[in-house]
ZAROKOL-857263 format. One record per residue (C-alpha): residue in one letter; chain; x, y, z. Coordinates in pm, 1 decimal. Each point is the difference from the previous one (the first is absolute). Example, Ala and Ser with C-alpha at 12.3 -4.5 7.8 and 13.67 -1.06 7.14 Angstrom:
<pts>
+----+----+----------+----------+----------+
! aa ! ch !        u !        v !        w !
+----+----+----------+----------+----------+
!  A !  A !   1230.0 !   -450.0 !    780.0 !
!  S !  A !    137.0 !    344.0 !    -66.0 !
+----+----+----------+----------+----------+
</pts>
This chain:
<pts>
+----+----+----------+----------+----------+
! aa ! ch !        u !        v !        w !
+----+----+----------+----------+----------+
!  X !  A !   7055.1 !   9437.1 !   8076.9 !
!  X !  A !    153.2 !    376.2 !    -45.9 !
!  X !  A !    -37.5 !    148.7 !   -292.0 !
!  X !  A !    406.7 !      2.1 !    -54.4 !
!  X !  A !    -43.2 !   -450.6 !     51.8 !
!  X !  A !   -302.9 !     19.7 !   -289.5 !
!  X !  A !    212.8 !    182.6 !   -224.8 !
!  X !  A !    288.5 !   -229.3 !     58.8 !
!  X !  A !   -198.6 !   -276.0 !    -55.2 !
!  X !  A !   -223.6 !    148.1 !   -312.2 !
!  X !  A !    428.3 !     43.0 !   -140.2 !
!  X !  A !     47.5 !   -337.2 !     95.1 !
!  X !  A !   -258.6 !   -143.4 !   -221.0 !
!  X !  A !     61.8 !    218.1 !   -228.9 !
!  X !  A !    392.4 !   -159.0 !     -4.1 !
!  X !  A !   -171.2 !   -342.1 !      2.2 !
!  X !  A !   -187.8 !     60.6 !   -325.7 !
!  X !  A !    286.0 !    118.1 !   -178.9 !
!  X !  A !    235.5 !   -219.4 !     65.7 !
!  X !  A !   -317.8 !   -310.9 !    -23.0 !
!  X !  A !    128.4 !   -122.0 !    301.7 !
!  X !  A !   -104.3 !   -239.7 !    206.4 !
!  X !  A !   -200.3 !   -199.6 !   -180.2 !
!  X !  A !   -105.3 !   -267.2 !    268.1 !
!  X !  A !    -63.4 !    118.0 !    391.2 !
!  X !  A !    -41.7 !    369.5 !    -86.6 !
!  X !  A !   -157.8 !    -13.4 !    355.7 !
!  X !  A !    379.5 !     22.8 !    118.7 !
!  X !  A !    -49.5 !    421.3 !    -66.0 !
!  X !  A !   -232.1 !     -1.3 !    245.1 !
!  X !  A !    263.2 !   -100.2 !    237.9 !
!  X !  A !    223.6 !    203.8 !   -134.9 !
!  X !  A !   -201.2 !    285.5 !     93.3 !
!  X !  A !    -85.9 !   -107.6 !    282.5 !
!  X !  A !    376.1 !     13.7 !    130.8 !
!  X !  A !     17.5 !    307.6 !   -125.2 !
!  X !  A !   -261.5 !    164.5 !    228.0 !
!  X !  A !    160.6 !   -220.7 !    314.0 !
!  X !  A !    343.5 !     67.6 !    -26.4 !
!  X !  A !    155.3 !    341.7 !     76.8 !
!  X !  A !    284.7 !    -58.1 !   -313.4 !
!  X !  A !     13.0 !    302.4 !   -243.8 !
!  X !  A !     95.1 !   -195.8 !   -270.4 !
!  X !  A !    -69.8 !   -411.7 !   -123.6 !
!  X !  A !    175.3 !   -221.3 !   -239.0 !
!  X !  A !   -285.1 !   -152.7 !   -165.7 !
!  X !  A !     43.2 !   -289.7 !   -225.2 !
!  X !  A !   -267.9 !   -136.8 !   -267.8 !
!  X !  A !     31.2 !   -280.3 !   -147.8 !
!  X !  A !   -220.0 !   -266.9 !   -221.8 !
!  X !  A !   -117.8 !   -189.5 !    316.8 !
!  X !  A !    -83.6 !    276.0 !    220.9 !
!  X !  A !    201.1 !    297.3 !    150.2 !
!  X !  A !    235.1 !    104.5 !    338.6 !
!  X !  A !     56.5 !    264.6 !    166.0 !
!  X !  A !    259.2 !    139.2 !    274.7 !
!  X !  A !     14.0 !    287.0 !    199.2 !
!  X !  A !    343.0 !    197.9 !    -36.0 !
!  X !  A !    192.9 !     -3.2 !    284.8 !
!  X !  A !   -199.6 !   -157.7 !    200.7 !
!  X !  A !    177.6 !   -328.7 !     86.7 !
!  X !  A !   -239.4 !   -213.9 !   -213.6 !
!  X !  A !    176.5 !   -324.7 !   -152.8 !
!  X !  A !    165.2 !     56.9 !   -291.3 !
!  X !  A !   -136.9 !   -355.0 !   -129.1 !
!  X !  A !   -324.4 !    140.5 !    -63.1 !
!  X !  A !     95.5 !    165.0 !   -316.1 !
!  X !  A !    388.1 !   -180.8 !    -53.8 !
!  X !  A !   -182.6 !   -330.5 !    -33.7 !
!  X !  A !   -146.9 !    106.3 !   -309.6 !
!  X !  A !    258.0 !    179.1 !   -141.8 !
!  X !  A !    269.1 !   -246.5 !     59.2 !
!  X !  A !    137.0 !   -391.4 !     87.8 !
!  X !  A !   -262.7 !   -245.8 !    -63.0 !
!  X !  A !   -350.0 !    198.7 !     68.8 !
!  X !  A !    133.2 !    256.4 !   -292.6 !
!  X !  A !   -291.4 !    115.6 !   -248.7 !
!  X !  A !     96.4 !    111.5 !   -330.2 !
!  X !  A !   -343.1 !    248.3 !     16.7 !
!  X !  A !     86.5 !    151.4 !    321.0 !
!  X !  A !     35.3 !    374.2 !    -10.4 !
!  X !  A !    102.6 !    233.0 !    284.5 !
!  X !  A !   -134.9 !    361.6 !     86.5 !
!  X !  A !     89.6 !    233.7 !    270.0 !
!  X !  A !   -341.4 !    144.0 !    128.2 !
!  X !  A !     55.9 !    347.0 !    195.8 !
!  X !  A !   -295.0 !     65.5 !    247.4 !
!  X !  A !     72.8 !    314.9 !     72.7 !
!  X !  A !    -34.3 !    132.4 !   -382.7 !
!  X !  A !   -219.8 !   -306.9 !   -109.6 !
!  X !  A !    250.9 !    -80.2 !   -279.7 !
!  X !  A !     79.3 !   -344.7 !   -133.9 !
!  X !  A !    333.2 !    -46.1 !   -173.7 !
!  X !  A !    110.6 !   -315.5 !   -205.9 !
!  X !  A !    351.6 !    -67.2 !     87.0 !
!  X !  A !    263.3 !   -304.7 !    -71.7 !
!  X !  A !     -9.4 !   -315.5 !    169.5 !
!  X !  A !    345.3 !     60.2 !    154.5 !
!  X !  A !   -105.5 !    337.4 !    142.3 !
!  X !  A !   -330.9 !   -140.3 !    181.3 !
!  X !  A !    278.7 !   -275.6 !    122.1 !
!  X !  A !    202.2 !    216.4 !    169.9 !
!  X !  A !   -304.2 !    252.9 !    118.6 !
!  X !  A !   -137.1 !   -317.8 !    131.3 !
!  X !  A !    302.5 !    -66.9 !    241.2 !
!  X !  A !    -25.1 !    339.5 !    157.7 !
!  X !  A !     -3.4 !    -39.1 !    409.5 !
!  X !  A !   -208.8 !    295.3 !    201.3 !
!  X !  A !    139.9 !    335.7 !     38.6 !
!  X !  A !    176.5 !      9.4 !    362.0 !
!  X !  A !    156.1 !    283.0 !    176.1 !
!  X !  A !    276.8 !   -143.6 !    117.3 !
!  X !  A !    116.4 !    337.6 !    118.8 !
!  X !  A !   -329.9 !     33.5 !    297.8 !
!  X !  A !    112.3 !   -134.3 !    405.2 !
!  X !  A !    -57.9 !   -348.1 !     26.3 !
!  X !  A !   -327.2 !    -15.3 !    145.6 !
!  X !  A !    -93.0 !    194.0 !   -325.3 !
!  X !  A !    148.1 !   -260.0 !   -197.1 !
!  X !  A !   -156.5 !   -279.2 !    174.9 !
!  X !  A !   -362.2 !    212.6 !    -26.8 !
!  X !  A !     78.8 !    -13.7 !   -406.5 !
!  X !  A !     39.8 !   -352.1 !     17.3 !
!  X !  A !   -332.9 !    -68.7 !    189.6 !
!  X !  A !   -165.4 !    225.0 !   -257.5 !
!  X !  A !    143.8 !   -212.5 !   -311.5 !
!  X !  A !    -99.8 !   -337.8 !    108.5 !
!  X !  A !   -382.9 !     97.5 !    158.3 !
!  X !  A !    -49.8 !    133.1 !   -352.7 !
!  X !  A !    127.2 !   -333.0 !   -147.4 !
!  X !  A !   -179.1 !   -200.4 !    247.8 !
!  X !  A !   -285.9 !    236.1 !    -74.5 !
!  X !  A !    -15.1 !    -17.3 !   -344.3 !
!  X !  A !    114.7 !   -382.6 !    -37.7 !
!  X !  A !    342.0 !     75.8 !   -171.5 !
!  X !  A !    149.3 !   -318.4 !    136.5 !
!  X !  A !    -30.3 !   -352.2 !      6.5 !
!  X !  A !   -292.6 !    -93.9 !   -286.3 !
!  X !  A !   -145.2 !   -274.9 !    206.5 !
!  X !  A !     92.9 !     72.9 !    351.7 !
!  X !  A !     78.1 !    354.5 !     32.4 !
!  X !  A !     77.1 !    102.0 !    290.5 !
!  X !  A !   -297.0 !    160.7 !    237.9 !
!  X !  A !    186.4 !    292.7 !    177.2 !
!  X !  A !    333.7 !    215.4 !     17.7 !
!  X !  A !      6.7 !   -173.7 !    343.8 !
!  X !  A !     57.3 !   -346.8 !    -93.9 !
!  X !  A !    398.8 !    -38.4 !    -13.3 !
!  X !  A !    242.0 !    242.3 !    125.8 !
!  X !  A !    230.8 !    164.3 !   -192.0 !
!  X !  A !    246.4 !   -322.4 !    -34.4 !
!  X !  A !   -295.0 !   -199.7 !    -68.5 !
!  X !  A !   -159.2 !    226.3 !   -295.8 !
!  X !  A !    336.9 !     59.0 !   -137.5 !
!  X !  A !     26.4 !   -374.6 !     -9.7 !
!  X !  A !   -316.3 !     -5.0 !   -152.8 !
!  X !  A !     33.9 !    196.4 !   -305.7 !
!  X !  A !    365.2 !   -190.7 !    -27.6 !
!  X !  A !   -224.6 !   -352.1 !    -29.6 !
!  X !  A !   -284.4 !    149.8 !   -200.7 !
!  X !  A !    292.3 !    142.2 !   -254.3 !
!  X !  A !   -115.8 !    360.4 !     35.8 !
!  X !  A !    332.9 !    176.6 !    -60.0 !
!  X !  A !   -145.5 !    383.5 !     21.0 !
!  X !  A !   -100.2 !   -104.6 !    383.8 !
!  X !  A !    243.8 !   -150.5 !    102.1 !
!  X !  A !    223.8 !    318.2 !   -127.1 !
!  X !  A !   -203.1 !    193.5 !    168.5 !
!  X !  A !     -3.1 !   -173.3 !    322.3 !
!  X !  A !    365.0 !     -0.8 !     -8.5 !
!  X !  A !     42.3 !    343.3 !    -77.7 !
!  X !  A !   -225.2 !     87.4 !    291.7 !
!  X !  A !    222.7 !   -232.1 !    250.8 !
!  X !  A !    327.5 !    148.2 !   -118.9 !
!  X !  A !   -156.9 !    330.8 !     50.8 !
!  X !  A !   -129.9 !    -59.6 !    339.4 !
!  X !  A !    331.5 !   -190.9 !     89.0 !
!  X !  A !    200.0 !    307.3 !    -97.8 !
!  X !  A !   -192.9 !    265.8 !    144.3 !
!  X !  A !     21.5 !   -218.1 !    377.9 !
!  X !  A !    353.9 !    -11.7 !    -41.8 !
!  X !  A !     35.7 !    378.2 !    -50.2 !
!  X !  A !   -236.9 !     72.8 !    284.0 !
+----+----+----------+----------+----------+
</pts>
């Protein structure tokens, strides 16, 4: 662990005391931490709550459920609170419900601007990081950036209900589409 993930972590403890959340599975930090130091997001929405806590890297293409479920429909926990954690300066901010929401929903950067093949190498990139880092599919993620083609993840994320990928997977198709037809 660097010294930048202790301090995060020392802060996030710290934001757990203060706020006396959780107060069962406190255990759940641990795994907050832990995707922390695994994922190559510069900033998390983390969520802690009475039962536990959540986290989700920014940006990333991580379901949105993992923190919406808690904030709203019929998982929604009146002793949820949301804080943007910034890696970079090791800062943890509360903020409202309805802003962690709509950080949450967030699909990956993409320069949608780069040739094709560029595109396409961005792509690759965003789902071997998700495979990686089990973003996807809680009980049968999927194994590799190789297992569907780009139809089939984009069909995917549409079944699994992950709206940020499947933005971002049709984002990168119009932008490959219209950079072939210019060529």
């Amino acid at each position: 662990m660097t010294m930048q993930t202790q301090k995060i972590a020392i802060e996030m403890l710290r934001t757990c005391e203060a706020a006396n959340l959780p107060k069962h599975y406190a255990t759940d930090i641990s795994i907050d931490v832990f995707c922390i130091i695994n994922s190559n997001a510069d900033q998390f929405v983390w969520l802690l709550r009475n039962n536990g806590s959540s986290i989700l890297p920014v940006e990333q293409g991580a379901e949105p459920i993992t923190i919406t479920y808690y904030i709203e429909g019929i998982g929604r926990d009146s002793s949820a609170k949301t804080f943007l954690i910034d890696s970079r300066t090791c800062a943890i901010k509360e903020i409202p419900l309805t802003q962690a929401t709509i950080i949450a929903h967030l699909p990956p950067k993409l320069d949608t601007s780069a040739a094709p093949n560029l595109i396409m190498g961005q792509v690759q990139q965003v789902l071997e990081q998700g495979c990686n880092n089990r973003l996807w599919g809680v009980f049968n993620p999927p194994k590799s950036a190789d297992q569907f083609s780009f139809s089939g993840w984009t069909q995917y994320f549409l079944e699994n209900g992950n709206q940020p990928m499947v933005d971002f997977m049709r984002k990168a198709f119009s932008a490959i589409c219209s950079e072939q037809a210019v060529a």
